[in-house]
C-alpha positions as CSV (number, residue, x, y, z in Angstrom):
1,X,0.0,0.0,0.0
2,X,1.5,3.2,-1.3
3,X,1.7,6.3,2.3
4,X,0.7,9.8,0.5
5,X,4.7,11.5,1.7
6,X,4.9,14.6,-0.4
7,X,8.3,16.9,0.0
8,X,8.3,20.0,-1.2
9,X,11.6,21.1,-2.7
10,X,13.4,24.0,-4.1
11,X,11.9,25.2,-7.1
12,X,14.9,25.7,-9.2
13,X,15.1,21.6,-9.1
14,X,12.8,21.0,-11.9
15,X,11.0,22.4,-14.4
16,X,7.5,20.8,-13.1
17,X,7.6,19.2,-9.9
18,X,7.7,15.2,-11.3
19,X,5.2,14.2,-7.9
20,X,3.0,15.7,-9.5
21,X,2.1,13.9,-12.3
22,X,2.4,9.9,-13.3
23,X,5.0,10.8,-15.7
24,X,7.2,12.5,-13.4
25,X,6.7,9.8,-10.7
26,X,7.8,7.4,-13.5
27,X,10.9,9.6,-13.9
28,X,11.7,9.5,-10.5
29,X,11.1,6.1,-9.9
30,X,13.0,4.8,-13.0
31,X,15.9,7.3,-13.2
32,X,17.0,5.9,-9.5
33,X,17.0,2.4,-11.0
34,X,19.1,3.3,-13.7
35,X,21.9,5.4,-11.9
36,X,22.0,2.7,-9.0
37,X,22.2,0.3,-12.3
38,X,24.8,2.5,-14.2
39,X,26.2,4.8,-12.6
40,X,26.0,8.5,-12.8
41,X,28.7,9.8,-15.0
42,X,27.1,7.1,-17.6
43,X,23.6,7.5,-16.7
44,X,21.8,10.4,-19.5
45,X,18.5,11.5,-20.6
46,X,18.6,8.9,-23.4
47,X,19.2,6.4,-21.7
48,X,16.5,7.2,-19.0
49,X,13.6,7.8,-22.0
50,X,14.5,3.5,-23.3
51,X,13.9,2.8,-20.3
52,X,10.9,4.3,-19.5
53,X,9.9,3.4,-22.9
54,X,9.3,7.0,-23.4
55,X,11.2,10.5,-24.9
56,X,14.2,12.2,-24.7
57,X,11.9,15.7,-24.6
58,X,9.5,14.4,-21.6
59,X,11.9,14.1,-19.2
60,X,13.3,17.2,-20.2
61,X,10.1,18.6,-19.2
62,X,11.0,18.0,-16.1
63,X,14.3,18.7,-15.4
64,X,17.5,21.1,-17.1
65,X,20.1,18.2,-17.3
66,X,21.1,15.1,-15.1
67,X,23.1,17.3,-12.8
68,X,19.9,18.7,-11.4
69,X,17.9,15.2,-11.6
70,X,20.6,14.3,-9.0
71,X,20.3,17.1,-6.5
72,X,16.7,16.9,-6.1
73,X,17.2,12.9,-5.7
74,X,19.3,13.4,-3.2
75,X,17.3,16.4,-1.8
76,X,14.2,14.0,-1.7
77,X,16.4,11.9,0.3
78,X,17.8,14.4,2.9
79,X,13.8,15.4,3.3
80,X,12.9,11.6,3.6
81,X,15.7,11.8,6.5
82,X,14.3,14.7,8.5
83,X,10.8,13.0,8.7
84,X,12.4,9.7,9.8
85,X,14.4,11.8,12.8
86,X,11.2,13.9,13.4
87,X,9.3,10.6,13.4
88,X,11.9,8.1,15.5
89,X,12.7,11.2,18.2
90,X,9.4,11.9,19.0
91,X,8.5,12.6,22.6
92,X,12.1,11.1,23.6
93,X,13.1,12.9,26.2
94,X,16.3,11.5,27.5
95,X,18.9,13.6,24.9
96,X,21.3,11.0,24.6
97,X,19.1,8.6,23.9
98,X,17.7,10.6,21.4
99,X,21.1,11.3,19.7
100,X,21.6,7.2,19.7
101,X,18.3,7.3,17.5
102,X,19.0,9.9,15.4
103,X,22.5,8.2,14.4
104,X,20.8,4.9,14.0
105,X,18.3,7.1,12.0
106,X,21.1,8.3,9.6
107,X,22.3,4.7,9.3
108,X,19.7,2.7,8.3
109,X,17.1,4.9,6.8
110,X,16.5,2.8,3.4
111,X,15.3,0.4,5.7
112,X,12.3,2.2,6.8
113,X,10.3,2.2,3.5
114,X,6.9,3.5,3.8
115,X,6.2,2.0,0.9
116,X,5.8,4.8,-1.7
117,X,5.6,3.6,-4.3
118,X,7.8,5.7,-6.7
119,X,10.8,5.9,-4.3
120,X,13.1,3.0,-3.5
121,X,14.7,4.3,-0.5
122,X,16.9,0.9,-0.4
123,X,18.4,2.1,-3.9
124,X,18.2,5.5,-3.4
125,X,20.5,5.2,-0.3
126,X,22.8,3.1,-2.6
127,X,23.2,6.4,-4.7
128,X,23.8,8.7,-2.1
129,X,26.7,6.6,-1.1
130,X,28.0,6.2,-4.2
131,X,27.0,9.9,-6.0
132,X,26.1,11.7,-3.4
133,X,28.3,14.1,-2.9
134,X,29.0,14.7,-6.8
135,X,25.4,17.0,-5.9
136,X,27.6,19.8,-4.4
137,X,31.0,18.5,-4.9
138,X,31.1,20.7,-8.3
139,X,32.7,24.3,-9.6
140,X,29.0,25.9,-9.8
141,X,28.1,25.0,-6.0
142,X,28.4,28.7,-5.2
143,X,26.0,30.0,-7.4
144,X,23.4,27.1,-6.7
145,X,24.1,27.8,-2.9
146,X,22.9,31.6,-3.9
147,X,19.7,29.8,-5.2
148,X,18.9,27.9,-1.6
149,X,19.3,24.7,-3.3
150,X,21.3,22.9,-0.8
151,X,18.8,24.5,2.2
152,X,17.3,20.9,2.7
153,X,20.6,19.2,3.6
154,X,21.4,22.5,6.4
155,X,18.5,22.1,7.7
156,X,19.2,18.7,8.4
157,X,22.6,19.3,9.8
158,X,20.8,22.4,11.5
159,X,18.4,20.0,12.7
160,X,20.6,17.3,14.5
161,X,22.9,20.0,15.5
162,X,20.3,21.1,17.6
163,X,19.7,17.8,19.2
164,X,23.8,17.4,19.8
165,X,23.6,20.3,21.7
166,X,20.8,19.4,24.0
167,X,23.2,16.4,24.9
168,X,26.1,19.0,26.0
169,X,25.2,22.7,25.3
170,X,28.9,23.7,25.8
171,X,30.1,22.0,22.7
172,X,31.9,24.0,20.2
173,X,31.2,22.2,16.8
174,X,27.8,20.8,16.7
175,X,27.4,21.4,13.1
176,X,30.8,20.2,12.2
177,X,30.0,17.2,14.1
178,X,26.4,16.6,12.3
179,X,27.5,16.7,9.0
180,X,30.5,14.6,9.8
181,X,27.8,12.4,11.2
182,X,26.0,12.0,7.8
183,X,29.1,11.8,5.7
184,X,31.1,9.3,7.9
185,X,28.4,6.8,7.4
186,X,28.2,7.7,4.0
187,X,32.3,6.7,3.8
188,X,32.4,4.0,5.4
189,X,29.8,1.9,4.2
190,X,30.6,2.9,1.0
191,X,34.9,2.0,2.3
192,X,33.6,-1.4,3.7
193,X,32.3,-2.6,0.6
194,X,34.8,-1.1,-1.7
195,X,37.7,0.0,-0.4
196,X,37.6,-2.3,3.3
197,X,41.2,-1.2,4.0
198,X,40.6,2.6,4.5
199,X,37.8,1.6,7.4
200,X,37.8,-1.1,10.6
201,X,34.3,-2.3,10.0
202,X,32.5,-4.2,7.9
203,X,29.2,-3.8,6.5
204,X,27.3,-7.5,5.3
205,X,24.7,-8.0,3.3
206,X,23.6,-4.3,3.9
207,X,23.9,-4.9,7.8
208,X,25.0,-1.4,9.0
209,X,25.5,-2.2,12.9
210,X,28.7,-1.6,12.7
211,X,28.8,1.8,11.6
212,X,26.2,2.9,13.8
213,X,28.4,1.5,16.4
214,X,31.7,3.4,14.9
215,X,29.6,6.8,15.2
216,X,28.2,6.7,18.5
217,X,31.8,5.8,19.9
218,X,33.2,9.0,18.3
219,X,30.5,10.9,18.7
220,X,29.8,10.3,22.9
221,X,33.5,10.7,23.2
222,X,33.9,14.2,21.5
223,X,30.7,15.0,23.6
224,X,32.3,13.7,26.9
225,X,35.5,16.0,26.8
């Protein structure tokens, strides 16, 4: 059964807003298939319209190039992470036990799948790993930045900043400390399945305990000093 979850995302990521429609949902939902498939630097348009069985020109209705199709995939997926921590931390009142959440949260989000039915969050987490950070990694993130394209992803940091600090309000770096929250577990799955020797865990058969292990180590030790 498909859950009604609607995000609503910076304008200046499409050219109409693909939940809108059934054609844009098929966009979504097939374009993650493909680049999880393919990768990104040989996913394209072209590709994406065989697949769909459709055109080249519908899916440019939707969206300037790939490079944009990827930020709001991502985007979608930084929303689909606040609701999860909003969701998981709610009416937890101990703070540290609400960190522990929120870093499990982080961890195994693809795993809570509400079932909607044009997002695979299992595959979707897959890319973020993998092409993730090619979304603001680039030589035009400035001028994007000027658009509020990457708001979603601080809000999120903002967002479990905020809970960091209710665990120690002296702490000097709760924002450096979120976003190295969200791209350590990024790393290091993606270092235990590709590259094991740069990490100390191991991640099997998409088992993640691990890493959520790895994080709350570092991150209650930093807290502690």
């Amino acid at each position: 059964m498909s859950i009604g979850i609607k995000f609503t995302l910076n304008e200046h990521l499409f050219l109409r807003d693909p939940q809108d429609s059934k054609l844009g949902k098929k966009i979504i939902k097939e374009s993650i298939v493909l680049i999880d498939e393919i990768g990104f630097e040989a996913f394209t348009f072209k590709k994406l319209a065989k697949q769909m069985q459709s055109t080249e020109a519908s899916v440019y209705r939707y969206f300037e190039n790939k490079h944009v199709l990827l930020i709001y995939l991502v985007s979608w997926y930084w929303e689909w992470m606040s609701y999860l921590i909003d969701f998981n931390t709610m009416n937890i009142e101990d703070h540290e036990r609400g960190l522990k959440i929120v870093i499990r949260t982080i961890v195994d989000a693809s795993r809570e799948n509400p079932a909607i039915d044009y997002v695979n969050e299992t595959i979707l987490h897959r890319i973020v790993i993998s092409e993730g950070s090619k979304a603001y990694h680039t030589k035009h993130v400035d001028e994007e930045n000027k658009h509020g394209i990457f708001k979603t992803y601080k809000d999120l940091i903002q967002k479990v900043a905020n809970i960091i600090l209710k665990v120690q309000p002296n702490f000097k770096y709760p924002r450096s400390l979120a976003s190295n929250l969200f791209e350590m577990a990024n790393n290091h799955i993606f270092f235990a399945q590709h590259l094991p020797r740069l990490t100390d865990i191991e991640v099997q058969e998409d088992n993640y305990t691990e890493v959520s292990e790895m994080m709350e180590y570092f991150t209650f030790r930093l807290l502690a000093n």
